[in-house]
C-alpha positions in Angstrom: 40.1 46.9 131.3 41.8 48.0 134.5 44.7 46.5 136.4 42.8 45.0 138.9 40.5 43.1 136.5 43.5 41.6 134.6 45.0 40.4 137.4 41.3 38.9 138.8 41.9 37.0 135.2 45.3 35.1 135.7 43.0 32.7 138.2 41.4 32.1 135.1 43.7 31.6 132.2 45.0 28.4 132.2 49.1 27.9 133.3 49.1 24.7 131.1 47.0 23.3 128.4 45.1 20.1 126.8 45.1 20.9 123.4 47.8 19.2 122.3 49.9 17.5 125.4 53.4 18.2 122.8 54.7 21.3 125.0 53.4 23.3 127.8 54.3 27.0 129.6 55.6 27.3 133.2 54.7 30.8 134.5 55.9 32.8 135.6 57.7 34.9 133.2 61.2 36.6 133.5 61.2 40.1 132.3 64.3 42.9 131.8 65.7 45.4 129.9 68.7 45.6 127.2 70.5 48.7 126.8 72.2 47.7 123.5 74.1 51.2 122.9 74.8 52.1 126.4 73.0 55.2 126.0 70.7 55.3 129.2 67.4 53.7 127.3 66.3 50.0 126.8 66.2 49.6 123.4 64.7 46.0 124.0 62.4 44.3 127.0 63.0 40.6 126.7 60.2 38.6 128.6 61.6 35.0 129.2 58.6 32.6 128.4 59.7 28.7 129.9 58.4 26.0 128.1 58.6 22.2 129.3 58.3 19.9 125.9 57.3 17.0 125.8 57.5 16.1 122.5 60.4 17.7 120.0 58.7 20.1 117.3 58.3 23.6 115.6 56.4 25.9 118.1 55.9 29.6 118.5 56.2 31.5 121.3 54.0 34.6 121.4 54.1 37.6 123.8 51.3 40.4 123.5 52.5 43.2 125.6 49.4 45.8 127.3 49.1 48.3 129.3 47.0 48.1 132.6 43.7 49.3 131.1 44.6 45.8 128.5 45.5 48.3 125.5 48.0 46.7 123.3 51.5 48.0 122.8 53.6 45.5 120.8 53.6 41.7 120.4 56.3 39.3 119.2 56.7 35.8 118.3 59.6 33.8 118.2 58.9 30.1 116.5 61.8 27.6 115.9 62.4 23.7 117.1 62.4 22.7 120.6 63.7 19.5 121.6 62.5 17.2 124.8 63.2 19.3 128.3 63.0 22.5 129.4 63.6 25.8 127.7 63.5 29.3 128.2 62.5 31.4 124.9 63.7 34.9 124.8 60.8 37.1 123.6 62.5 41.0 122.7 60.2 43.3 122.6 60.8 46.9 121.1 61.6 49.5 123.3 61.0 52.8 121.7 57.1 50.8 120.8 56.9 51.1 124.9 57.9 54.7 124.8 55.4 56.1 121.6 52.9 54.3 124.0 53.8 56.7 126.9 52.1 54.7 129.6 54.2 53.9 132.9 54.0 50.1 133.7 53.7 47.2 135.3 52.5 46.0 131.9 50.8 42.7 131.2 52.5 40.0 129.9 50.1 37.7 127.7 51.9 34.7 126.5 51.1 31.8 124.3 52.2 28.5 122.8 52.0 27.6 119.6 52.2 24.5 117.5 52.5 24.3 113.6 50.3 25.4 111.9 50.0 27.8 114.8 47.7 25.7 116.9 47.2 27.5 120.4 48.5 24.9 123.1 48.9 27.2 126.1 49.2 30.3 127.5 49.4 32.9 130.3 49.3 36.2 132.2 51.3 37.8 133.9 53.1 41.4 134.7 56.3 42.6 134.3 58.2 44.9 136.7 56.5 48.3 137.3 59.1 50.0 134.7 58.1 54.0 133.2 57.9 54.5 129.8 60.8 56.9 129.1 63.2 54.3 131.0 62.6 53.2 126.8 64.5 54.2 123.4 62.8 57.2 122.4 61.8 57.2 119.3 64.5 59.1 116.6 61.9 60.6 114.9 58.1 61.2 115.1 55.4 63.0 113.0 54.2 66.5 114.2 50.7 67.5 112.5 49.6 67.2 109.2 49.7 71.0 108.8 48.5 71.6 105.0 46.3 69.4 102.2 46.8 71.3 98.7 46.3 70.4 95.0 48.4 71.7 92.5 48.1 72.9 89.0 51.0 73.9 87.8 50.4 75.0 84.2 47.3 76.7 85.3 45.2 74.6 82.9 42.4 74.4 85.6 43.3 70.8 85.8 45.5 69.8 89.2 49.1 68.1 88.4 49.4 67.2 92.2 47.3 66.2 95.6 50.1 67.7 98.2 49.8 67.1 102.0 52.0 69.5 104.2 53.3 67.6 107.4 56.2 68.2 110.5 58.2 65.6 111.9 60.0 65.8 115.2 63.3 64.7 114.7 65.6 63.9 117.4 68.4 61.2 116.0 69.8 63.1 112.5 69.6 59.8 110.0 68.2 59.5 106.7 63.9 58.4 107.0 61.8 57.4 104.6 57.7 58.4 104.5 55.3 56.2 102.9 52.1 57.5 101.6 48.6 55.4 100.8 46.3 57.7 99.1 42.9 55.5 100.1 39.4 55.8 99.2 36.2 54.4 101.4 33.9 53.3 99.4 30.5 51.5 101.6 32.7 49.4 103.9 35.4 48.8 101.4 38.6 51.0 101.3 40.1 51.1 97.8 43.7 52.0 97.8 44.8 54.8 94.8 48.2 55.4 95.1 51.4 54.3 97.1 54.2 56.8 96.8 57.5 57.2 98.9 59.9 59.7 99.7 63.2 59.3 101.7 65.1 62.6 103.2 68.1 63.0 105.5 66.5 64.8 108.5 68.6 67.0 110.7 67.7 66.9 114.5 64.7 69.6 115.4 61.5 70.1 113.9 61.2 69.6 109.9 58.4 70.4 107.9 57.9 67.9 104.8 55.7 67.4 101.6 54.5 64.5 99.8 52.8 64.4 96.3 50.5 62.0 94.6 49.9 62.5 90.8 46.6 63.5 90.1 46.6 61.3 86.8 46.2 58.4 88.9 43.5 59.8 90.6 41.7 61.5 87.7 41.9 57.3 86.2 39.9 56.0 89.3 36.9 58.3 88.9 36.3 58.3 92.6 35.7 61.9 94.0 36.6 62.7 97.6 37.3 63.6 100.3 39.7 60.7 100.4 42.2 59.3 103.1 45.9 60.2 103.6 47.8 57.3 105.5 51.5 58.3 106.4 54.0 56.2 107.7 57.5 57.2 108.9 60.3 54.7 108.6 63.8 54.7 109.5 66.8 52.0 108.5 69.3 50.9 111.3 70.8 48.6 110.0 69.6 49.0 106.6 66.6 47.1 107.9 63.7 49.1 107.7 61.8 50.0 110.8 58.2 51.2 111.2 58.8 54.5 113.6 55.1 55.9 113.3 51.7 56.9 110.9 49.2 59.7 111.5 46.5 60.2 108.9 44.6 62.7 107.3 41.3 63.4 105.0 41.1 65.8 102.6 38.7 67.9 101.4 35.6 66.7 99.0 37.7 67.1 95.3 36.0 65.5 91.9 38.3 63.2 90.1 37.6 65.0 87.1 38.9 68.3 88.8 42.8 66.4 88.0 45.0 66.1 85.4 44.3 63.5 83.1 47.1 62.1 82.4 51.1 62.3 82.0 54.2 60.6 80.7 57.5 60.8 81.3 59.7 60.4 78.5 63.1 58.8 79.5 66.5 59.5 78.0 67.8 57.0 75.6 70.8 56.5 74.5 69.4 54.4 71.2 67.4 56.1 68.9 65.1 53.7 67.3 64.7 53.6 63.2 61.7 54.4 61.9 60.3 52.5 60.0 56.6 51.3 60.8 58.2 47.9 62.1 58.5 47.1 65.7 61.4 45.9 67.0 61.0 45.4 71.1 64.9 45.7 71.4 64.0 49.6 70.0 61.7 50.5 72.8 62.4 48.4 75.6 64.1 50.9 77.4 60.4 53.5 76.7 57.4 54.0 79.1 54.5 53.1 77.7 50.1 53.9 78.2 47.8 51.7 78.1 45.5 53.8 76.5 43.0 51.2 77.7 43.4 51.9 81.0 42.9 55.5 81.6 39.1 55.7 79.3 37.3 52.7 78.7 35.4 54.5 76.4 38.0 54.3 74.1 36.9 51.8 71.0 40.0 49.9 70.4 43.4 49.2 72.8 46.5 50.8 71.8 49.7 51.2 73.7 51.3 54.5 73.4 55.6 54.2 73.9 57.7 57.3 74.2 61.8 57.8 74.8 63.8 61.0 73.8 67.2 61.8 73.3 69.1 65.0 74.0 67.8 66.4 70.6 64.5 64.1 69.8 61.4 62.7 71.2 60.5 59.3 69.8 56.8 58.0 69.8 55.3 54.6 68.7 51.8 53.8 68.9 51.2 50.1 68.9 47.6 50.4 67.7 46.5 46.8 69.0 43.2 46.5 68.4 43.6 47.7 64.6 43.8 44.7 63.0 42.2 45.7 59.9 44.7 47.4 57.3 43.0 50.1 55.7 44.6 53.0 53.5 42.2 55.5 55.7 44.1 54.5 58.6 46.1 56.8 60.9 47.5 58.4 64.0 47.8 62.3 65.2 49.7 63.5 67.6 49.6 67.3 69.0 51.6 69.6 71.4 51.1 72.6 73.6 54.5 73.8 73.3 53.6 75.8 76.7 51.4 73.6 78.8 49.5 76.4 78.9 45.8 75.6 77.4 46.3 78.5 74.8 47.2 78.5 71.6 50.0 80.4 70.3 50.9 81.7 66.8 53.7 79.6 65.1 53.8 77.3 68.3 51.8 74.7 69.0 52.4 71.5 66.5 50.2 68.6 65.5 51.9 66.1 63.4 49.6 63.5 61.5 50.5 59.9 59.4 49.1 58.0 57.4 49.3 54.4 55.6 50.4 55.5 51.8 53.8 56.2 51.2 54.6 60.1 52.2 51.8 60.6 53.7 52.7 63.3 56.7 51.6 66.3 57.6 52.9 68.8 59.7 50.3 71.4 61.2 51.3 74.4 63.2 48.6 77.1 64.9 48.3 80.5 63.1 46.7 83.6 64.6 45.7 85.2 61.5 43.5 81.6 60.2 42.4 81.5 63.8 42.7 77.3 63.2 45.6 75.1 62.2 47.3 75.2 58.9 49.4 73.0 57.5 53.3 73.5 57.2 54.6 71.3 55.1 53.4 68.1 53.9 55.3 65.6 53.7 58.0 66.3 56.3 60.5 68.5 55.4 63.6 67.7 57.1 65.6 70.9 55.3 63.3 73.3 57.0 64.8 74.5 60.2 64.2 73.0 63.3 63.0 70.0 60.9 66.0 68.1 60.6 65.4 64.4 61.8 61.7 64.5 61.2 60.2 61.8 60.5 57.2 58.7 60.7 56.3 55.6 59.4 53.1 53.8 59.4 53.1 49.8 59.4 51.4 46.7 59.6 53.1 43.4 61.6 53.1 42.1 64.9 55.1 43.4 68.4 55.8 42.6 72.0 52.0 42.9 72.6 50.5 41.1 70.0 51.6 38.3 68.0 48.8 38.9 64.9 49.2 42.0 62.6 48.3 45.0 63.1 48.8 48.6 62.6 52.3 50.2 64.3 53.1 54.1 64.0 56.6 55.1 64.7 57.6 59.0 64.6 60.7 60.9 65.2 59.8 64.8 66.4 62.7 67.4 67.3 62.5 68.6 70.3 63.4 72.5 68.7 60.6 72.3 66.4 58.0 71.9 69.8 60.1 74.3 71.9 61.2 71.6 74.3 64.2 70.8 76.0 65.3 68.0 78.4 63.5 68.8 81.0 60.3 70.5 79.8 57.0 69.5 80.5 54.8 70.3 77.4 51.3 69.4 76.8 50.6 66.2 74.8 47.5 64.0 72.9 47.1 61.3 70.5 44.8 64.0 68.9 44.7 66.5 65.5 43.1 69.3 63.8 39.7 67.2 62.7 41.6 64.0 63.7 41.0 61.1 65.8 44.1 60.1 67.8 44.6 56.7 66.3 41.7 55.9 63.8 41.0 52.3 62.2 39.4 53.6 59.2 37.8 50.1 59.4 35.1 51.1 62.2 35.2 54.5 61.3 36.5 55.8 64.9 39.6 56.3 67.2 41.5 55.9 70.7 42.8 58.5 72.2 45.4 59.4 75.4 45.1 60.7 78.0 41.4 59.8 77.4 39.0 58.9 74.3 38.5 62.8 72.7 36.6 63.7 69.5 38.6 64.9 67.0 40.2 68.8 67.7 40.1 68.5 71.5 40.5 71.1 73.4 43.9 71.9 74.7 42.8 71.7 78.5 42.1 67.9 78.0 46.0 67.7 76.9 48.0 65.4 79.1 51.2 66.0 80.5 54.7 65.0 78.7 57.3 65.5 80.9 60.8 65.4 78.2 63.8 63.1 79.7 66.7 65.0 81.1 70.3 62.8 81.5 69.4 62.2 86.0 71.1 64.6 88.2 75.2 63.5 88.3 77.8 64.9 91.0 81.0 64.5 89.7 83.7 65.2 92.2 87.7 66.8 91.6 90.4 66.3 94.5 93.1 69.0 93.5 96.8 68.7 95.5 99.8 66.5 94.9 99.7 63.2 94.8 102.4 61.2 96.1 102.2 57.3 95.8 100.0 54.6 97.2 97.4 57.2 96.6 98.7 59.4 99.5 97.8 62.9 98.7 101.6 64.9 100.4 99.5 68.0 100.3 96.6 70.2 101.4 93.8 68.8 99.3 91.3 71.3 97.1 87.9 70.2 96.7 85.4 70.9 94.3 81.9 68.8 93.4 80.0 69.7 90.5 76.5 68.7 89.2 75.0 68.2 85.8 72.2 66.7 84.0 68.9 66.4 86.1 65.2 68.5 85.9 65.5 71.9 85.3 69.0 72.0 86.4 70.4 71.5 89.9 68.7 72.9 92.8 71.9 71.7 96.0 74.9 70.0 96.2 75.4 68.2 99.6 78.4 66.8 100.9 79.7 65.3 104.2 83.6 63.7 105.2 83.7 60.7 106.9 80.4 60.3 110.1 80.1 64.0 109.8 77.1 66.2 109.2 75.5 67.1 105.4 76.3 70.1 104.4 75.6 72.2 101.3 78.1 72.5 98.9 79.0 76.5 97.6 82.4 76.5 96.2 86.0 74.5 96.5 87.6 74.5 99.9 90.4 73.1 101.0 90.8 69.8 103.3 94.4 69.5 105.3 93.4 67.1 108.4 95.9 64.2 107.8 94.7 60.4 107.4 92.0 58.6 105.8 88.3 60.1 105.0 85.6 59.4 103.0 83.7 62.1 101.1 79.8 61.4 100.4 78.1 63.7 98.2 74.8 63.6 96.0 72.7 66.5 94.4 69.0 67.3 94.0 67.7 68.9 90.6 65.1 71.5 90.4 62.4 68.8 90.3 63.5 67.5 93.7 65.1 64.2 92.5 68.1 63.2 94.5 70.5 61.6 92.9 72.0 58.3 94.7 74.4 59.0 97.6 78.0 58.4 96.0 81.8 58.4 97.9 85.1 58.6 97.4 87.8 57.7 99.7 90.9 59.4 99.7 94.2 59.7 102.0 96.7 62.6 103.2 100.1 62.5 104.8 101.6 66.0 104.7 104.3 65.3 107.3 107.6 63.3 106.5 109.2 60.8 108.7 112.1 62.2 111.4 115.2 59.6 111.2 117.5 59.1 114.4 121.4 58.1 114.0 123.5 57.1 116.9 126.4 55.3 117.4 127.7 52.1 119.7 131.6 50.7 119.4 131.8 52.3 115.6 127.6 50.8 114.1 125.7 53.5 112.7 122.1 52.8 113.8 119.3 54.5 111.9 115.5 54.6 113.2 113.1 56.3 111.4 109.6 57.2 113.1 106.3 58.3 110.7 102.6 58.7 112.3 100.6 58.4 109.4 101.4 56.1 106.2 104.6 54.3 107.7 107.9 54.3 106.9 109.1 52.8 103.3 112.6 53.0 103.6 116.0 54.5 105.1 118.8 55.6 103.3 122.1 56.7 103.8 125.7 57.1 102.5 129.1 57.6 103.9 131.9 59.9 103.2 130.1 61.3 99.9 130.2 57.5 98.3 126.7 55.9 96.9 123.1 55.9 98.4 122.2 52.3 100.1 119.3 51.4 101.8 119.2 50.6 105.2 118.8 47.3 106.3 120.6 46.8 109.8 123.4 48.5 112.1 126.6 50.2 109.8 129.8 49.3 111.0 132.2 52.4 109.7 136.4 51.7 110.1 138.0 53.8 112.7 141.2 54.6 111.1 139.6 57.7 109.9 136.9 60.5 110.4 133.5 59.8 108.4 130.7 62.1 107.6 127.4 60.2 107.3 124.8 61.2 105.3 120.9 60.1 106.4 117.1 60.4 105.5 114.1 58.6 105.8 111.3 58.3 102.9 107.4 57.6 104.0 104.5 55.0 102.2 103.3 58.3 101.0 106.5 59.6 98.8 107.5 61.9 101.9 111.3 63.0 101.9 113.0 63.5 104.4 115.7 66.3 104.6 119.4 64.9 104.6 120.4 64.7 107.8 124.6 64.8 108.6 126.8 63.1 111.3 130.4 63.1 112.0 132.7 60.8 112.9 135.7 60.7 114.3 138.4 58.3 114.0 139.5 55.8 116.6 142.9 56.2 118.7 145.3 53.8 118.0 145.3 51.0 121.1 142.0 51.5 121.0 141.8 53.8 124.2 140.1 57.3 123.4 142.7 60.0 124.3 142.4 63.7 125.6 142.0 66.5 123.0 143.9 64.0 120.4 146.7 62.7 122.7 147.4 59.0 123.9 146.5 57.6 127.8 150.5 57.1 128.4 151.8 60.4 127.1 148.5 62.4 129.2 149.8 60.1 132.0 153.7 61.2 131.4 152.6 65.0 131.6 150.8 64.7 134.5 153.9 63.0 136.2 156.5 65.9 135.0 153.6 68.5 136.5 154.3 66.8 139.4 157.8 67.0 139.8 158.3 70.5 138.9 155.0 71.8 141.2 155.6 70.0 144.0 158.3 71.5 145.0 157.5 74.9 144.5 153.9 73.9 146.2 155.9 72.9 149.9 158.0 76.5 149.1 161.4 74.3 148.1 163.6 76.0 146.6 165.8 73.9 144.1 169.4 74.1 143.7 170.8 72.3 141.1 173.9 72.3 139.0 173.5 73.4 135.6 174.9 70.6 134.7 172.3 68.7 136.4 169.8 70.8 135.5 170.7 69.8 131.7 170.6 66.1 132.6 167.5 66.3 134.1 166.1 68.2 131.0 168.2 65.7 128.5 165.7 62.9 130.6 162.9 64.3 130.1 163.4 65.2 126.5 164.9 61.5 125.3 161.4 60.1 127.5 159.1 62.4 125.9 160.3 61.4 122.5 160.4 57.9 123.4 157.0 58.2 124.1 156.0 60.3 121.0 157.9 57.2 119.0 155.3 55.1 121.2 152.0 57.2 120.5 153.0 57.5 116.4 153.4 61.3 117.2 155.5 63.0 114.2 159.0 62.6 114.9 161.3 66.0 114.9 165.0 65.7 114.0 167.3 63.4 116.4 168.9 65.8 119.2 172.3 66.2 119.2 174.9 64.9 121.3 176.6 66.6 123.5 180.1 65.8 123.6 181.6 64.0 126.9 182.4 65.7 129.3 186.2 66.9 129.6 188.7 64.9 132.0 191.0 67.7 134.5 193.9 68.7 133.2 193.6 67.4 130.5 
């Protein structure tokens, strides 16, 4: 519809309704945009919708946002109670939904009003300002092209594991993204969805090319054939709220179902082996995957639940045979392994392992090349023989988790050494035997069978997958350096991650520090920036499971604190200064005597010198270096003197400079008596020594006298 023909329409939408008089809208409407981040893009258009109520209620507010040839971009509703009087409803509509659009505006505003239950009252049109589409959040991400459809058969068994599809995304915001896949099939008018699987990856900035997987199993149990319908859907959390970002599909090429794998298990680790015994006991298996061997053939004759766990050294199996209710001595289960997944059998190594009702009766079978058909290897179980140790089965009658009424329960314990499987493996698997049913109720004289109902000695191609539990991927982490306290590290850090467990064996170590990129991990390095930081890590096994991102938070200080000492009327004053963990305390001692902490200004006596001693200790265990200060004593009087000497003896030299330099500085000439000459210097002498009494100056001996001076004549 063109611009032109929407705006012939607003003469004909109504600006107020009849339906219900509760509420009505007042056009026009208010529109803007909201940069929320300050990065240059609207990341929301509001449209302000007024409503005038009449009535107080629940409504909803509904916006439908168009371009001008009336296709639809995004709508929002915003519903809540309105009282009596006029209100203006805030509508936010998506910005980076404007930009995938890629159509310049004005773009027509279509608004409606809603009572509960969503009765339509009223509503609108109008345009907003004549805004461009990249004014708009670009989206952070965006799918390229589906570039590839493949199916996979791993084990070459002519049967496909895995329906693959190949696909780019354009990523422009690095952030972790998650892809949703619906594997759908069209059947007449109906679609029939066949699988949902997700993936999530942390995507770098830049074009990335991406695969998702859907298990053939599940397609081979619909017996639909193609071509079917790949829907994907990219996602991305802000928040941790996901967000829809985009979807592109895809059709594949015309595949039978039959042309997939059958069927597969995967066997989880337990820590709890069960005991066998024949009984069920749900606490056992609880933590097992189970089959409904129901589900995957219906042409199977009675229901029976397969369960399966392993250990590090075992693989358990029960088979809760439901619809045996019959307890017959001809009763029994067979289970068999292609030790390679390979559809061939080898000499010495593919097993079948069979049991029965009566008391010992098991049987071991193993292929042999020279019989050209399986022979049996011991019978009963031989637990001495090696690789043997821990075999075991019981057959037994009694009720479980899915059936209150008897019936039959097989429980059997299988090394994983004697099948030439490790955690990890994928081997082949069957409830089936050398001319054996899989589970047989001697009753009706037939037998169920996983993945699907086989006659007895099936064929090793119709072998499901049974994919042995590994311990999942774990990243454990080591920070090497010295640690001082309040879990400071007061050195250069060494870092080192290592991963264990998971399929195969690791595949990457990734790590990141604080809101830094990922990067993979190769070998320790060393970490000296000084503060607090965060180190993420996680690792990926050779299966390509990622193990949960996990963190660790750690602290360096690697500089001690600088201490400051100075001095005002005889107080010490000590400040301390540290940039990173603070300072914990300040210490000091005087003249050599103990270490006290410093709590305020020192004052130290002035009747001697003093040598203070000084350093500062940080939150992080830090020492400072002992810092020194002198101190020298105070003059007596309390006036400082000059190199050591009091104010009045400085003054009482300057004065005698005076008398003897003037003189000689006018070019006087004196001419004294000796006699006065040696009264003059008797003066000065008995003054200076008066003075030196004064100043506490070491006394020399007393002078002596001189003897009076003689009369004439006499």
């Amino acid at each position: 519809m063109a611009l032109s023909m929407l705006l012939s329409l607003l003469c004909f939408v109504p600006s107020t309704g009849s339906a219900q008089p509760g509420a009505a809208l007042l056009p026009p409407s208010n529109d803007y945009g909201e940069d929320t981040d300050t990065d240059g893009f609207f990341e929301i258009l509001v449209v302000e919708v007024t409503v005038e109520v009449y009535e107080a209620a629940d409504y909803m507010v509904s916006v439908w946002l168009n371009d001008s040839e009336g296709v639809p971009i995004h709508s929002v509703g915003v519903g809540g109670f309105l009282s009596v009087g006029t209100h203006v409803v805030p509508v936010p509509l998506e910005g980076i939904k404007i930009w995938a659009h890629g159509i310049d505006g004005p773009y027509v505003v279509w608004a409606q009003l809603q009572s509960y239950p969503l009765t339509l009252i009223d509503e609108f049109l109008d345009l907003t300002d004549a805004y461009t589409y990249d004014q708009f959040e670009p989206l952070p991400a965006m799918f390229g092209a589906v570039t590839a459809e493949w199916a996979v058969d791993f084990d070459s068994n002519l049967r496909f594991e895995f329906l693959a599809t190949d696909f780019t995304v354009d990523v422009s915001e690095t952030n972790d993204y998650r892809v949703v896949c619906l594997l759908i099939k069209y059947v007449g008018s109906e679609s029939v969805q066949l699988a949902e699987v997700e993936e999530s990856a942390y995507l770098m900035t830049g074009t990335q090319s991406l695969s998702i997987s859907v298990r053939g199993s599940i397609i081979n149990a619909a017996e639909l054939d193609g071509p079917y319908h790949v829907l994907l859907m990219l996602y991305d959390a802000p928040g941790g709220i996901p967000r829809f970002l985009d979807d592109i599909w895809h059709e594949t090429g015309s595949y039978s179902y039959t042309e997939f794998e059958a069927g597969s298990l995967g066997s989880p680790l337990s820590a709890a082996a069960p005991v066998i015994d024949g009984v069920y006991d749900g606490g056992e298996w609880e933590d097992a995957v189970f089959s409904d061997l129901g589900r995957p053939d219906m042409e199977n004759p009675f229901g029976a639940v397969i369960l399966v766990k392993n250990s590090l050294t075992h693989l358990y199996v029960c088979i809760d045979a439901l619809g045996d209710l019959t307890e017959d001595l001809g009763d029994y289960a067979a289970i068999a392994f292609d030790s390679g997944n390979d559809n061939n059998a080898t000499d010495a190594s593919e097993d079948q392992f069979i049991i029965g009702p009566a008391v010992g009766q098991t049987i071991h079978f193993v292929y042999s090349d020279a019989a050209l058909d399986w022979v049996v290897h011991c019978a009963p179980f031989d637990g001495t023989i090696p690789d043997h140790e821990g075999v075991a089965a019981a057959a037994g009658f009694g009720t479980s988790d899915g059936l209150g009424a008897e019936h039959r329960i097989y429980e059997l314990a299988i090394p994983l050494d004697l099948i030439g499987a490790v955690p990890g493996s994928v081997v082949g698997f069957a409830t089936n035997g050398n001319q054996f049913y899989g589970i047989y109720d001697g009753s009706i004289n037939n037998g169920t069978s996983w993945p699907y109902f086989m006659e007895k000695n099936a064929s090793m191609v119709d072998y499901g997958d049974l994919t042995i539990g590994w311990p999942p991927i774990s990243t454990s982490v080591s920070l090497l350096g010295t640690m001082g306290i309040g879990g400071w590290y007061v050195s250069e850090v060494n870092i080192s991650l290592t991963a264990s467990g998971g399929q195969l064996g690791t595949a990457t170590i990734g790590y990141r520090l604080d809101a830094g990129l990922w990067n993979t991990y190769y070998s320790p390095f060393e970490f000296v920036l000084e503060g607090s930081h965060t180190l993420s890590y996680r690792s990926c096994d050779l299966g390509g499971n990622w193990e949960a991102t996990k963190s660790l938070e750690f602290k360096l200080d690697l500089t001690a604190p600088a201490t400051n000492a100075s001095m005002s009327d005889r107080n010490l004053t000590l400040t301390a200064t540290e940039g990173m963990s603070g300072v914990q305390s300040i210490w000091y001692r005087v003249d050599g005597g103990p270490w006290q902490n410093y709590t305020g200004p020192v004052e130290l006596s002035g009747d001697t010198n003093h040598t203070v001693q000084y350093y500062s200790v940080d939150n992080a265990g830090n020492t400072e270096e002992t810092k020194t200060l002198e101190v020298e004593k105070e003059e007596e009087g309390g006036t400082a003197g000059f190199f050591g000497l009091s104010f009045w003896l400085v003054l009482l030299i300057i004065a005698l400079l005076i008398l003897i330099g003037v003189p000689k500085l006018f070019g006087m000439r004196r001419k004294a008596k000796e006699s006065d000459a040696k009264a003059a210097n008797k003066d000065i002498g008995t003054a200076m020594a008066q003075f030196m009494d004064d100043s506490g100056a070491k006394k020399g001996p007393p002078p002596k006298e001189e003897p009076p001076p003689q009369k004439p004549g006499g």
